[in-house]
N, C-alpha and C positions, 0 to 999 in steps of 0.2 A: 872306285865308287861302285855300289852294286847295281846292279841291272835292276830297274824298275820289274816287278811282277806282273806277267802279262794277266791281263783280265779273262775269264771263261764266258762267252757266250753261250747263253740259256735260250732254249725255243720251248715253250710254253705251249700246250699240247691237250688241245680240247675234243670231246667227241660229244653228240646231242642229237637233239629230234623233238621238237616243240618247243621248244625250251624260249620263247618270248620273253616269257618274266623272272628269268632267273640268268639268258647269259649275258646282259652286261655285266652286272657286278660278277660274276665270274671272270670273265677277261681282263675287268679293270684290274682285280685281285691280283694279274701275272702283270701289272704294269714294271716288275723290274725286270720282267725277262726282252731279252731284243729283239723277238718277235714273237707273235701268237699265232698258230694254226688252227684251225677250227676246221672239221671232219663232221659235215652234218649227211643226218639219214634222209634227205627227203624234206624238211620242215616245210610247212605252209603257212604256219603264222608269225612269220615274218622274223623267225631267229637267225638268219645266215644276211637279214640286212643290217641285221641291229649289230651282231658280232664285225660288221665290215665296217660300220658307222665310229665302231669304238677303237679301231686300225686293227681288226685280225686279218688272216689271212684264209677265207672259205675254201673250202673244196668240199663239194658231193658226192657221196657215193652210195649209190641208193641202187635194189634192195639192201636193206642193213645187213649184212655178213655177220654179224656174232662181234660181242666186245670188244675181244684179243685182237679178231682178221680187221676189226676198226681202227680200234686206238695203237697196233703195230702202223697200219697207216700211216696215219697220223705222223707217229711218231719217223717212219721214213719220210716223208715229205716234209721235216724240219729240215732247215737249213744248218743246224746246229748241233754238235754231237751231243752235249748235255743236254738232256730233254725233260720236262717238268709235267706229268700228266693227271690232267682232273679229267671230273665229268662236270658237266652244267649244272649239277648241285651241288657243288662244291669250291670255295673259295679259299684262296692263302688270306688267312689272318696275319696281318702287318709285322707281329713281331717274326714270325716266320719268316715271313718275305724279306725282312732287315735281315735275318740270319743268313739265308741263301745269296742275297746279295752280297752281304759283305764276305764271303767263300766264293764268290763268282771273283769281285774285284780284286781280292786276295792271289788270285791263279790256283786256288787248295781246295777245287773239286774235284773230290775222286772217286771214282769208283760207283755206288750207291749208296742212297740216303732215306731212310723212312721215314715219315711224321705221323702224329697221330692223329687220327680226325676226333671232331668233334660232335656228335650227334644231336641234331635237333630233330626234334620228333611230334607232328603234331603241337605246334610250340611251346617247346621246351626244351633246353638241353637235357639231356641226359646222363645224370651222373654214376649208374649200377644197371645192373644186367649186364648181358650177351652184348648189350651193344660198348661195353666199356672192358678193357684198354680195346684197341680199333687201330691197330699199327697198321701203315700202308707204304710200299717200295713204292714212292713215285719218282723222284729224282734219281736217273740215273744215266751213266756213257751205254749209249747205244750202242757205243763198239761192243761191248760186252754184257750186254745186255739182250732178251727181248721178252715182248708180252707172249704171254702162252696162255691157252684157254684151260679152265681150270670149272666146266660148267655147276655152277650157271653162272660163274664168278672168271674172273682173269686175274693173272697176277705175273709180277715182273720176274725174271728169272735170269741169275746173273754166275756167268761165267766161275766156274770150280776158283778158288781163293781170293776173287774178286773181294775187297773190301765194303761192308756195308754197314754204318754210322746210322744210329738216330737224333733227329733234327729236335730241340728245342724249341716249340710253340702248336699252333695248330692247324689241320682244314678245316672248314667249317663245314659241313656235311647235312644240307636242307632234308634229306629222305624225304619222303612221301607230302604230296600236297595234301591230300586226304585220304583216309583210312580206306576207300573205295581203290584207290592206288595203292593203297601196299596190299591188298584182297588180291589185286589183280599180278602184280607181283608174286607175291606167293605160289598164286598158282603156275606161272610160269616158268619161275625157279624149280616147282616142284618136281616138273615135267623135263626140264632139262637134265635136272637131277638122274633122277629117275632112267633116264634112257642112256644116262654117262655111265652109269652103277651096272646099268643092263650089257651094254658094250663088254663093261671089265668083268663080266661072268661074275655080278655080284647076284647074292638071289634074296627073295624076303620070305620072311616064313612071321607066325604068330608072336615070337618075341619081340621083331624088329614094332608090329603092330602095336603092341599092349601094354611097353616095357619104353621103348626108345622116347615115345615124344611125354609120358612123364615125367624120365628123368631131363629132359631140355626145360620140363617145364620149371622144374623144382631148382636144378642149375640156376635158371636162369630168376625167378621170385627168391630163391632164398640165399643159397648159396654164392652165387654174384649181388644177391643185396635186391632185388632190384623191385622188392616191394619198397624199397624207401621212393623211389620214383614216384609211386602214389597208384594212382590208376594205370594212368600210362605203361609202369612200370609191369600191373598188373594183366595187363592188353598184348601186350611185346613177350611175356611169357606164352599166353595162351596162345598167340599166333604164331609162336617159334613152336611148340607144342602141333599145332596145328600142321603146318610146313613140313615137320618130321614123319608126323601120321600119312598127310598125301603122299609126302616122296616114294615114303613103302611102299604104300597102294598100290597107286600106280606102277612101282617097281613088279610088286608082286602079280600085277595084269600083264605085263607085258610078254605079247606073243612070243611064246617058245622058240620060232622061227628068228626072230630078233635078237637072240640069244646066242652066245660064240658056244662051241658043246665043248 
């Protein structure tokens, strides 16, 4: 008779910082994983009681480190080598969660797996533009895996032949409460940007200015589609447009002494 297939234990792997009204239903989202950690920055309105109330498992670490020096945290502090990572605006949609499930209960996770999010924006999903396809490595073996910063962004980074499978359904992916948050975003990104570019002996001159965030713009309205969006569609061009413009900018300011020769 054959040997029952041992099941894989998932740890579910959150990072946050205000996030009151978005991480329950975040957490509840990993309710088929066998535990949830949650890695909060400091919150004061009351997200690290509401994430313990829904059974995660909090831990602090405050000042916030950077994405990657977080959510690797995080993701060491699971009890569990397969690890599952969101951010607080972001949710596993059900049929997803039934798929990771039944590959957990099956014993047949391996390796890494990306899904793709979903973008809601200013409410609406979004079907075109930059923000579509949106693939993300979040399930993966720690053993062979880890987050590495990638500013102003992080991303999973998985051992030379490591197998990695895209998952069937989606995250659901809240972005910006209001437009005064993705302003502030942008500029933050821009600046991260900007000083990452400046490190690697990147330099900006008049084309990167006058040339790079038109064509993000025109990418992003026409050639991704993304006037079909509507406004919105039209909005997320200009402020990708926008984002491109600062980055340089500011690249293009940055003290010479800051600069590797």
């Amino acid at each position: 008779m054959a040997a029952e297939p041992q099941r894989t234990p998932i740890s579910g792997c959150v990072i946050c910082w205000q996030e009151a009204d978005r991480i329950a239903d975040c957490v509840r989202s990993l309710g088929f994983c066998d535990e949830v950690v949650v890695v909060d920055s400091g919150s004061t309105d009351g997200t690290r009681e509401i994430a313990a109330g829904f059974g995660a498992r909090v831990v602090v670490n405050a000042p916030f480190p950077g994405c990657a020096a977080q959510r690797q945290l995080a993701v060491d502090l699971a009890r569990h080598d397969f690890v599952l990572c969101l951010d607080a605006d972001e949710r596993v949609e059900p049929a997803l969660g039934a798929r990771i499930a039944a590959l957990a209960a099956a014993g047949a996770l391996r390796g890494g797996y990306r899904m793709q999010r979903r973008n809601r924006y200013l409410g609406r999903v979004m079907r075109h533009g930059l923000f579509v396809p949106d693939w993300k490595l979040r399930l993966f073996d720690r053993r062979a895996g880890r987050v590495v910063a990638n500013p102003p962004h992080d991303h999973v980074a998985m051992e030379p032949g490591v197998p990695i499978e895209d998952l069937a359904g989606c995250l659901e992916h809240l972005n910006y409460r209001r437009l005064r948050d993705h302003l502030r975003t942008i500029d933050s990104y821009a600046s991260q940007a900007a000083a990452a570019m400046g490190v690697a002996g990147r330099r900006a001159g008049p084309f990167d200015l006058a040339v790079r965030p038109v064509a993000v713009f025109l990418k992003s309205l026409v050639l991704k589609l993304g006037l079909l969006d509507g406004w919105r569609g039209w909005l997320c061009a200009g402020l990708a447009a926008w984002h491109d413009w600062l980055k340089y900018w500011r690249l293009l300011r940055l003290p010479r002494a800051r600069r590797p020769s």
